[in-house]
VOGU-3710 file (C-alpha; in Angstrom, 3 decimals, decimal comma):
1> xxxxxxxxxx> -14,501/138,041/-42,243  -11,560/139,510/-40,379  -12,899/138,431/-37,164  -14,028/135,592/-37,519  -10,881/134,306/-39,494  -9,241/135,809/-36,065  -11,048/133,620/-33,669  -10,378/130,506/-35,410  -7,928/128,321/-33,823  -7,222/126,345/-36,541
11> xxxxxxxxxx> -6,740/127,840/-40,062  -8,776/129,717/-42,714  -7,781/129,622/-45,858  -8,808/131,608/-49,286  -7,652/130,940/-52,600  -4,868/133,443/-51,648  -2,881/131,235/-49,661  -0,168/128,976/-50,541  -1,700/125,850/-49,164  -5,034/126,310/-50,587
21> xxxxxxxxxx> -4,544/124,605/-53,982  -3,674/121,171/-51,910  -5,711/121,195/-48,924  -8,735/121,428/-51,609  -8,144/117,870/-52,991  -10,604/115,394/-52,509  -10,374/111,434/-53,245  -12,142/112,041/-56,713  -10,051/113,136/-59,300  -13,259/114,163/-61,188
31> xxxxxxxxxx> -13,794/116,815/-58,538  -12,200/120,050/-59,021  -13,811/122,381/-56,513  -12,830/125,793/-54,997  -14,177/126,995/-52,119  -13,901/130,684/-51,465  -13,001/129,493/-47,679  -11,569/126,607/-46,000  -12,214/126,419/-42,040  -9,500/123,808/-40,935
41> xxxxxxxxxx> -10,844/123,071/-37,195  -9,014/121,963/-34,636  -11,863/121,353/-32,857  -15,240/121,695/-31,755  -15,675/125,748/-30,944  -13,921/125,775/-34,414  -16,715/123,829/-35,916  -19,541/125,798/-34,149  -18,263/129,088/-35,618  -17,536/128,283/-38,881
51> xxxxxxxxxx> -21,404/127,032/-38,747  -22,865/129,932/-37,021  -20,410/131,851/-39,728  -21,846/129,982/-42,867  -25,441/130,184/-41,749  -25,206/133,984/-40,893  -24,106/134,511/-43,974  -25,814/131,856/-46,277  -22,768/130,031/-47,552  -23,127/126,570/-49,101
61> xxxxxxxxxx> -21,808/124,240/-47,001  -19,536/121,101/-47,376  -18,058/119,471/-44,773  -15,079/117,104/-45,246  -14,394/114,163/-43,400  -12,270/111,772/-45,166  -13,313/113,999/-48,211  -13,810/109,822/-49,958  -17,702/110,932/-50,960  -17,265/109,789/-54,288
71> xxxxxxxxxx> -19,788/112,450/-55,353  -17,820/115,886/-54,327  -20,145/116,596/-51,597  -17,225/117,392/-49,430  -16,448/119,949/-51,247  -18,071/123,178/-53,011  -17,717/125,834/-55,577  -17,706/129,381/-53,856  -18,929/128,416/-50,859  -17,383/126,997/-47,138
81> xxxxxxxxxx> -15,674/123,743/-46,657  -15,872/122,928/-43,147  -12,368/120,545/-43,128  -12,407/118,113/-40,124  -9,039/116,612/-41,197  -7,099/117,962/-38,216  -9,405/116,343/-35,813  -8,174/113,001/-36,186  -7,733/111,669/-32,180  -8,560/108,212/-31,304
91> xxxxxxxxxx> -9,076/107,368/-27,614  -9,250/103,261/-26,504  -10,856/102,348/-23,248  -9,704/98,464/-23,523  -11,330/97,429/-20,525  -14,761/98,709/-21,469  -14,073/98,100/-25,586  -14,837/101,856/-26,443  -13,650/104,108/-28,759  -14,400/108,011/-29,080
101> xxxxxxxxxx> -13,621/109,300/-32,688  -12,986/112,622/-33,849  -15,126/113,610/-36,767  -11,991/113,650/-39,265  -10,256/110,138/-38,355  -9,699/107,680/-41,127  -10,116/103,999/-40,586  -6,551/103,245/-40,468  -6,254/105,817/-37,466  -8,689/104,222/-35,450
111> xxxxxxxxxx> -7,551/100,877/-36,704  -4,041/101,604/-35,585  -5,410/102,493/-31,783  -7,610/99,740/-31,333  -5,498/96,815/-32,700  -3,053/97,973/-30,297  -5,618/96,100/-28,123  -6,662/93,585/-30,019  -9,684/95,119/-30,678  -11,701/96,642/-33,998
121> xxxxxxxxxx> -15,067/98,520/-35,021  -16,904/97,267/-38,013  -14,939/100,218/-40,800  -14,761/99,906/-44,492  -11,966/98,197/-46,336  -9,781/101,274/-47,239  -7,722/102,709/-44,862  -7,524/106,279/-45,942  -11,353/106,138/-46,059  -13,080/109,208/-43,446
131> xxxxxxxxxx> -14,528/107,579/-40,908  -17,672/110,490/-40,428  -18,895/109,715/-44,038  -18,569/106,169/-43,835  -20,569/105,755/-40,655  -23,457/108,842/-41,179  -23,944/106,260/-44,265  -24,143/102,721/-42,967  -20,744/101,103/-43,025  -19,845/97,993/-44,556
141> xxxxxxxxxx> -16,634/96,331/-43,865  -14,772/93,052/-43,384  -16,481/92,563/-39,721  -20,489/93,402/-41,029  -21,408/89,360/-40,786  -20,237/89,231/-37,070  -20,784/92,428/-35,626  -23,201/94,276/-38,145  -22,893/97,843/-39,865  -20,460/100,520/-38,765
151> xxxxxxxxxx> -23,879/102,116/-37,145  -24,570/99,021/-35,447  -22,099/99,721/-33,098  -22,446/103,472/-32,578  -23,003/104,001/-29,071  -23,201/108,002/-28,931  -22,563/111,026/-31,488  -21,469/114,970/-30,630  -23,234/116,838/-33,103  -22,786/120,927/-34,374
161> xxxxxxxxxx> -26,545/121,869/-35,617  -27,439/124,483/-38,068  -28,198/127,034/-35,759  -24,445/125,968/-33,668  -25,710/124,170/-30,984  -23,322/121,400/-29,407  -25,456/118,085/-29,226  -24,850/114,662/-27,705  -27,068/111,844/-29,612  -27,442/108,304/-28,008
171> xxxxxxxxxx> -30,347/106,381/-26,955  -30,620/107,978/-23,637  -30,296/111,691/-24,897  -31,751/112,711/-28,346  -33,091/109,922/-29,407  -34,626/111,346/-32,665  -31,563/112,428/-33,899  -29,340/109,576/-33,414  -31,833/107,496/-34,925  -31,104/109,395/-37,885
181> xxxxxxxxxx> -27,708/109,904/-37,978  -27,645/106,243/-38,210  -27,863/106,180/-41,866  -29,109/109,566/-42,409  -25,998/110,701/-44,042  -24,533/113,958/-42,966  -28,019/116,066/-43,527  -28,453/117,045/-39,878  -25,383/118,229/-38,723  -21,524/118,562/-38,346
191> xxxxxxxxxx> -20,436/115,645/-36,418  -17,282/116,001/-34,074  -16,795/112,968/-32,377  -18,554/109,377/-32,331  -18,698/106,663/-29,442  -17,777/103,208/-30,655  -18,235/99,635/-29,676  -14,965/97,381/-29,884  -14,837/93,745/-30,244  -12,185/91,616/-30,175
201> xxxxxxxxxx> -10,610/90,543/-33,719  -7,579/89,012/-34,707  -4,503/90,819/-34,406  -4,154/87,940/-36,971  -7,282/86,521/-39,005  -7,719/84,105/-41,821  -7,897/85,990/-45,263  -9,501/84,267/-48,388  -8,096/85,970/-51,515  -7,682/83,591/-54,680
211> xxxxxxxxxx> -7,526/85,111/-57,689  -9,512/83,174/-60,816  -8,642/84,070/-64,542  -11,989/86,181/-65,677  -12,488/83,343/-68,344  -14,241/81,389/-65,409  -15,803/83,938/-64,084  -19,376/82,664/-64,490  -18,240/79,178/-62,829  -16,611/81,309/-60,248
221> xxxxxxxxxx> -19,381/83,719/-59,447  -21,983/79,996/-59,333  -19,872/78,561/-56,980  -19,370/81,750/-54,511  -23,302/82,262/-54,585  -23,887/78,115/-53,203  -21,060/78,429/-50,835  -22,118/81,461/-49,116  -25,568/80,390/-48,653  -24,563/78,434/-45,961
231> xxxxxxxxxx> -21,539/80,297/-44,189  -21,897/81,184/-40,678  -21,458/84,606/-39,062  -17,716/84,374/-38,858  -16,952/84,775/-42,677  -17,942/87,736/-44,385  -17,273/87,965/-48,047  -17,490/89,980/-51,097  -16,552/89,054/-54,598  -14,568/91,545/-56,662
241> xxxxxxxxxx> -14,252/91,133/-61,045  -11,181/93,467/-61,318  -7,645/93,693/-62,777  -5,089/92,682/-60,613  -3,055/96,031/-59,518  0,767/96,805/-59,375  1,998/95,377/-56,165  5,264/94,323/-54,561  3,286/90,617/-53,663  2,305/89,818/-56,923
251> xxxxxxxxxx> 4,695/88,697/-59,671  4,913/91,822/-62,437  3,791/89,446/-65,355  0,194/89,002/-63,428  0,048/92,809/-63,345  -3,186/93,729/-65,060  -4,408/90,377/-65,909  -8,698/90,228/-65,434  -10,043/88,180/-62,729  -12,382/86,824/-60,196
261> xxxxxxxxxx> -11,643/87,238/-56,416  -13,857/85,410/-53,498  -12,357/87,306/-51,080  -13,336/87,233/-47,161  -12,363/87,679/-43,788  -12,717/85,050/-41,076  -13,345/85,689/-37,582  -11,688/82,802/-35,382  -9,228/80,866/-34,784  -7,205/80,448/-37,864
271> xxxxxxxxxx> -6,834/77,127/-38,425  -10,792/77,059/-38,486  -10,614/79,640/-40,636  -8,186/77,857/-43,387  -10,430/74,956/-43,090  -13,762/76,985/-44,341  -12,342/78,313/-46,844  -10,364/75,928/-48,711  -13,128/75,135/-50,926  -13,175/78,402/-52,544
281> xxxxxxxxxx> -9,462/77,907/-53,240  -9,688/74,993/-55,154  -11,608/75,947/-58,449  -10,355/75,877/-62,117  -8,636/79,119/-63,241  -6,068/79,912/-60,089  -3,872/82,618/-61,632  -2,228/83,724/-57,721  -3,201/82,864/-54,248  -3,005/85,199/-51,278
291> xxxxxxxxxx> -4,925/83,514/-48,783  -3,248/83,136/-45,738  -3,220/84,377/-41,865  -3,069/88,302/-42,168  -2,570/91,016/-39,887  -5,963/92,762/-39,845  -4,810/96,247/-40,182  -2,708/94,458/-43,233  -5,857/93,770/-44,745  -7,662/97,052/-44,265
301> xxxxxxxxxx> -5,023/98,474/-46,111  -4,345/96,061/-49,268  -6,990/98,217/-51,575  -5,346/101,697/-50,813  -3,273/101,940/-53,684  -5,991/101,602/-55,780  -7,759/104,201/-53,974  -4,858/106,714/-54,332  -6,261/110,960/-53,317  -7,143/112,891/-56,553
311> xxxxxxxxxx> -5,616/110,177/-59,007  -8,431/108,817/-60,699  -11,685/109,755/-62,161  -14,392/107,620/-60,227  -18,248/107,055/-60,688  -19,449/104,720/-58,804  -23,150/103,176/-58,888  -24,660/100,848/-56,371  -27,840/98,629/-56,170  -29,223/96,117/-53,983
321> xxxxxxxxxx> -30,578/93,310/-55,308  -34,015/90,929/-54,738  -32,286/87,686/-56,528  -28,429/86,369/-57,925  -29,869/83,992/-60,136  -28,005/82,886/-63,452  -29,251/85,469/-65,383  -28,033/88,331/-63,386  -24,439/86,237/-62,872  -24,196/86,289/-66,877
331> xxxxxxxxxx> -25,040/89,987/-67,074  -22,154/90,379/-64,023  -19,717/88,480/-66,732  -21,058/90,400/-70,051  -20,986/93,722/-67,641  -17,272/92,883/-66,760  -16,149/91,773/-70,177  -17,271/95,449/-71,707  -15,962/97,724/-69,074  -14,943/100,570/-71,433
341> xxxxxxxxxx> -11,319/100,770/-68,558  -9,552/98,771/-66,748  -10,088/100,347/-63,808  -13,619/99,301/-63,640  -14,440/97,257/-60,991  -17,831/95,115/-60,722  -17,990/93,753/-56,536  -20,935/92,257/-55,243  -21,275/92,036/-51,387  -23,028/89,164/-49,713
351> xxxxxxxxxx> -25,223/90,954/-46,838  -25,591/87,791/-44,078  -25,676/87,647/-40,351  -25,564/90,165/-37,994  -25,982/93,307/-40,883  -29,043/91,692/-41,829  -30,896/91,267/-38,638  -31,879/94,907/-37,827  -35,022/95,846/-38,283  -36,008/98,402/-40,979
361> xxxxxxxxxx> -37,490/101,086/-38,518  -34,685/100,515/-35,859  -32,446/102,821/-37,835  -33,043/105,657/-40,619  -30,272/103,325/-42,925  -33,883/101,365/-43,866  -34,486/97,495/-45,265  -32,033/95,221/-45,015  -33,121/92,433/-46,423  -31,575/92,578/-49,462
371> xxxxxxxxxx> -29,019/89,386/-49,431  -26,889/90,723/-52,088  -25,488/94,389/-53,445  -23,724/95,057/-56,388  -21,318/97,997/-56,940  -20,570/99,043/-60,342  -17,152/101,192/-59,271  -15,810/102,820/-62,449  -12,512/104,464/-62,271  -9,967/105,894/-65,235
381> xxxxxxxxxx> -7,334/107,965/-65,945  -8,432/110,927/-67,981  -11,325/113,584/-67,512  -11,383/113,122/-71,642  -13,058/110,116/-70,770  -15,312/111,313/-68,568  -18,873/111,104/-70,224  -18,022/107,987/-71,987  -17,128/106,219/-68,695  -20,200/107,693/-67,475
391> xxxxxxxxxx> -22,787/107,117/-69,290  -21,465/103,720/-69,505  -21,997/102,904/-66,213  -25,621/104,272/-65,653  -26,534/102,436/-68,841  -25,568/98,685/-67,103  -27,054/100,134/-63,651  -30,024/100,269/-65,339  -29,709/97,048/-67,255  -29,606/95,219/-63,177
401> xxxxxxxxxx> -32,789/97,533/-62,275  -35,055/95,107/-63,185  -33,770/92,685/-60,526  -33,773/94,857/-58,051  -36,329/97,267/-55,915  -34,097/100,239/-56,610  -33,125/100,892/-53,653  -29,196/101,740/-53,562  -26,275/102,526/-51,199  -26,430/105,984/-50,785
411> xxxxxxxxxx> -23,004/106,153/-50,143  -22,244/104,876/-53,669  -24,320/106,697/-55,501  -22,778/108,295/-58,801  -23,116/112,012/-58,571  -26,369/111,536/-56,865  -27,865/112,761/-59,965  -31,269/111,063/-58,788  -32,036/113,181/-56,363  -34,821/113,400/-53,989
421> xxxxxxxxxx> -36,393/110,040/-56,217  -33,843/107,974/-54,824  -33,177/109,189/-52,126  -36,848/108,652/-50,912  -37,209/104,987/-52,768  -34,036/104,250/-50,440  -35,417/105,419/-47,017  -39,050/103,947/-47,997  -41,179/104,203/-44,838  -38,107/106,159/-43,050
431> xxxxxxxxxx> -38,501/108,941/-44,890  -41,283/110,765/-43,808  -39,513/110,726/-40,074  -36,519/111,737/-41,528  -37,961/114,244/-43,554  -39,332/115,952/-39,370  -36,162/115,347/-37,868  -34,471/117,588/-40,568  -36,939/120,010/-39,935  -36,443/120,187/-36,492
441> xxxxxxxxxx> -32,827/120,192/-36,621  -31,905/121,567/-39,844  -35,403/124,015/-41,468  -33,229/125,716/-44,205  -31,599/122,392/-45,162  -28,306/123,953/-44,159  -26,333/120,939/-44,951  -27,682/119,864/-48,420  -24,136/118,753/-49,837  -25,174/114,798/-49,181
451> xxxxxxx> -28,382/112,564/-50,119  -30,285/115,267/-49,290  -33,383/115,242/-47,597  -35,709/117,729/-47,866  -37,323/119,344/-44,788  -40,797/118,627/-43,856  -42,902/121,296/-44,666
//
């Protein structure tokens, strides 16, 4: 232990140390992990040791990103977490519209670099969010319509295998495994930098963000369905059923208040983009507007302090869906109306245009022709509450099964207490490949903290 701790450049820290007790925090307040060793890398030959180290020595492994994996798999009880939170660079090349990630950026770091140039990669809505878990996973985000999934525009990928070996993925050079990295989730390796495509987006873009009194909801959530069937690439939308959080922009009395939100971003100009989407700001119900022209790092960032590290418990289900017909609209509303918190939030995403368009064998991430997914994101206060909250939850997931294949977004998964049933439902047809490329690159399933898949035997 002595030496290796010695050859680290970065830090290693046991439950000795002073700073151990904060560094082990993750997003999910329902996680309460320890570690018996942190490896904080500060870069790659970091990473490659503490691999070799944990393999050596057969250490479960988790390896923090963002350390937002709603399920703890970031983190571990006695084992190694491999923390990438120190490798947080963000490089622009403007004139080609690249970006090269380390493996523990969040989305408002790279956000911050590339808007500098008017520029942006398809990234979540939360800015603290890690940008490794969100892309291994898919990537959804306020750009999917126009540009696709966060994988959609991965160009290359530096890997750490099990066995340490420093990999490059891309089309050109291990094909295999950047074809599954692309959705595979974090099951074949440690990965230490990513290659982005940019595109050009706002600074400034048009922002669609009524907020409806939950008493229409059902009117609401009728209306937002017609509309989007026939919006073009540049909008991409979500609707979120929520209770309106503490914020400087909203008047104190609205604080709390349940309601309906067709929110979106629009990509061009902005008077276009006021145009399009003044219909949706004209229903029955308005309780606050903040529609307007918005900075787009502005907007990655509104949902952060809902999102705050370690404050909340969080379980959060997901499941794509094969129709949004009336039936599963007034389920949506009865779902809403019962939330046992008010920290429960019900979003469904509308999954049009570019996102949609890749076929299901072009990347491990699977079918996409799903037009609509629905998030049941539970959050509260208390650990008291935890198996009410719980069991809550999986009880209405279950009630929307039956309008839907199954198939879920692994990323938003509960505790992934499904296991390898969903997990291979999910991937479908992938799996079976994905199932050889783990072998290949990972035989003693090494890195089984995620959606695991299991080796082929």
């Amino acid at each position: 232990m002595k030496g290796f701790k010695d050859g680290i450049r970065g830090k290693v820290l046991t439950m000795d140390d002073a700073e151990y007790e904060q560094v082990r925090i993750v997003f999910n307040g329902m996680i309460d992990k320890r570690p018996a060793i942190i490896v904080r890398c500060t870069g790659t030959a970091d990473v490659i040791d503490a691999v070799i180290f944990a393999n050596k020595h057969r250490l479960l492994l988790a390896v923090r990103g963002g350390g937002h994996n709603v399920a703890g798999h970031s983190t571990c009880d006695g084992g190694m977490m491999i923390d990438l939170q120190l490798m947080r660079s963000v490089d622009v090349d403007p004139l080609k519209r690249v970006a090269r990630v380390q493996g523990g950026a969040t989305l408002g770091d790279v956000d911050r670099e590339t808007q500098a140039f008017g520029l942006a990669v398809p990234l979540g809505v939360v800015s603290h969010t890690g940008v490794a878990g969100l892309t291994l996973g898919g990537g959804f985000s306020w750009l999917r319509a126009k540009y696709g999934l966060t994988i959609d525009n991965l160009i290359s990928a530096d890997i750490v295998t099990s066995d340490g070996r420093f990999l490059n993925a891309s089309e050109e050079e291990n094909e295999d495994l950047f074809w599954a990295i692309r959705g595979g989730g974090g099951n074949f390796g440690v990965v230490t930098s990513f290659e982005f495509r940019l595109h050009p987006v706002g600074p400034v873009v048009m922002f669609c963000a009524p907020m409806y009194s939950a008493d229409n909801a059902s009117h609401i959530l009728k209306f937002w369905r017609e509309f989007m069937m026939y919006t073009p690439d540049e909008f991409t939308s979500q609707l979120f059923m929520q209770n309106i959080t503490e914020s400087d922009s909203i008047p104190s009395e609205l604080h709390g208040k349940a309601v309906i939100v067709p929110a979106g971003v629009y990509l061009g100009p902005v008077e276009e983009g006021e145009k399009f989407i003044q219909p949706l700001r004209e229903l029955d119900g308005l309780v606050i507007d903040q529609s307007g022209p918005k900075q787009f790092r502005t907007i990655q960032s509104m949902f952060d302090q809902s999102f705050e590290k370690g404050a909340l418990q969080n379980y959060w289900k997901s499941l794509y869906l094969d129709t949004f017909s009336d039936e599963v609209i007034e389920l949506l509303v009865k779902t809403f109306k019962e939330r046992p918190a008010k920290n429960v939030a019900n979003v469904v995403q509308y999954l049009h245009g570019a996102s949609s368009r890749i076929a299901a064998d072009a990347t491990a991430f699977g079918d996409r022709s799903s037009l609509y997914m629905i998030e049941l994101n539970s959050s509260w206060t208390g650990p008291e509450e935890n198996e009410r909250n719980i069991e809550w939850t999986r009880q209405r997931w279950e009630e929307f099964k039956r309008f839907s294949s199954g198939k879920v977004y692994l990323n938003h998964d509960g505790l992934h207490e499904g296991g390898e049933d969903v997990v291979q439902n999910t991937f479908a047809d992938n799996y079976k490949r994905l199932q050889d490329i783990k072998k290949k690159y990972d035989p003693d399933n090494l890195f089984r903290l995620n959606a695991n898949i299991i080796p082929a035997k």
